[in-house]
Steps between C-alpha positions, in 0.01 A plus 500: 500500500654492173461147471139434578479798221679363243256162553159661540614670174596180292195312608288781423717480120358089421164552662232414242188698525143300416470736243805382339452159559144573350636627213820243477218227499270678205816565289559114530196414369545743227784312392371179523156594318735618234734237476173263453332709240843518318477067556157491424578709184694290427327170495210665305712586245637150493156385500377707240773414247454164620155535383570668179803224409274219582177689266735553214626135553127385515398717210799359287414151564147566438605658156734157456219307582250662264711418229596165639134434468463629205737267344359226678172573364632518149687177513216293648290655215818344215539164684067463542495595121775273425366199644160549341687554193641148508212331683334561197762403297516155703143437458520567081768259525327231741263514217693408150644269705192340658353521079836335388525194737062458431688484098741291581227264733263546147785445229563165723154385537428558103864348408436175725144518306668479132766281615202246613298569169833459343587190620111383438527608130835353458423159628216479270698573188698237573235249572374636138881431286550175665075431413594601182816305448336196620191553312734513167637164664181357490434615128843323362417220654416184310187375643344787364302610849388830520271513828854575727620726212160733531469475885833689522464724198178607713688583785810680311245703338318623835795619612637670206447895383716550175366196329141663348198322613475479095844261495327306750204467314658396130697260742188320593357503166782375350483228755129419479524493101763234557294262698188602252759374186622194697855619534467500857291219720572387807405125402568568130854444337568710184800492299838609650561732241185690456444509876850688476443721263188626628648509863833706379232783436378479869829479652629813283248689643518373867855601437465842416221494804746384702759774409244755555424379880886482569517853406238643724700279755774674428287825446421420898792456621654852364197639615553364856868597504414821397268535794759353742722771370255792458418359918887521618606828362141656659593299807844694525377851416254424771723393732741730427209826583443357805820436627613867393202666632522279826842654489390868469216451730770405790679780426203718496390340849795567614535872407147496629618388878789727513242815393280376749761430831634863340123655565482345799821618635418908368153446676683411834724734477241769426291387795850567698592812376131651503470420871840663553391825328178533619663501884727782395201704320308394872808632728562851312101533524532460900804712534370789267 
């Protein structure tokens, strides 16, 4: 009897009631429901400073990129001003040298022009002292015939300038008076030494006519040199412009390029970094 006692007693001791397993069961959820608000907790306030570390990242790289575009904005404006600076300077320069080289192409045209008229002038001056020294020829000679004599007198004097067209004229008279007196005949044979006394008057003067024409020759040909020269030294300041100022205007066109690959490469970047900022302004507007 004591046995079966002592068992009824211990099983009564570990039997659960419904009750308690009612309450065992509710007091287990309690724990649980607390242990996930705790977690849950938790994770919002992860989240949340998530959310506040990623808005003041956002806001700071919207503040970066503000400025960012700022200076963007600012250095497109310097390089666009630069390059309109110097495109302006390029086309002043395309200019003096497009005038200069239509100077040069003038000077060239107008010196080939004198050099012709030169050469023109020139050739008849000579074809007027050798008339002339033949013509005297013709006077010395003995057979007293002046019809070759005045042809080339008549063409030295239309080609001369310093001998007066009064020279020419006591020429001829002096001439004509001799044929008038007899002196001088083309069939007729005066005496040797009248004919050369009268003649050494002519000659004298076709002498001194002759020295005249050889110094408007000479007249010409200083002139001409003086051209030539006066035509190489504008040549070579000519030149020289263009060549500098073909110089500058590569430099300039090449200052241009770089302020223009520069603007360019802002404007790019500005497109970039806009975009950028403008998703950042866009995601702290959604999570607001």
């Amino acid at each position: 009897m004591r046995v079966s006692v002592a068992f009824v007693s211990t099983v009564a001791a570990t039997t659960v009631t419904p009750t308690q397993k009612v309450i065992e069961l509710l007091q287990g959820m309690a724990q649980k429901a607390e242990a996930e608000k705790e977690a849950e907790i938790k994770d919002h306030f992860k989240y949340v400073t998530f959310c506040e570390d990623t808005a003041t990242a956002k806001q700071r790289a919207i503040d970066v990129g503000n400025k960012k575009i700022e200076q963007l904005k600012a250095e497109i404006a310097t390089e666009t001003s630069t390059s309109e600076k110097l495109g302006g300077e390029i086309e002043e320069l395309d200019g003096e040298i497009s005038q200069a080289e239509q100077e040069m192409q003038a000077a060239t045209e107008l010196r080939a022009q004198e050099k012709n008229d030169y050469m023109v002038q020139d050739q008849d001056y000579a074809e007027s002292l050798d008339a002339m020294d033949r013509a005297i020829i013709e006077l010395k000679k003995m057979d007293h015939s002046t019809a070759q004599a005045e042809m080339l007198l008549q063409k030295a004097a239309a080609h001369t300038k310093m001998v007066s067209a009064g020279e020419w004229v006591q020429v001829w008279r002096v001439l004509s008076q001799s044929k008038k007196t007899g002196l001088l005949q083309d069939s007729g044979a005066p005496e040797v030494a009248a004919y050369n006394s009268h003649m050494g008057g002519i000659i004298e003067m076709l002498e001194d006519m002759k020295d005249k024409i050889s110094e408007e020759k000479a007249q010409l040909n200083t002139e001409e040199a003086n051209r030539g020269h006066s035509y190489e030294l504008s040549m070579i300041d000519l030149s020289d412009k263009v060549e500098f100022d073909k110089q500058i205007r590569g430099e300039k066109a090449s200052a241009r390029a770089s302020a223009n690959k520069a603007a360019a490469e802002a404007d790019g970047e500005l497109s970039e970094t806009t975009a950028v900022r403008d998703e950042d302004v866009q995601f702290l507007a959604d999570h607001n």
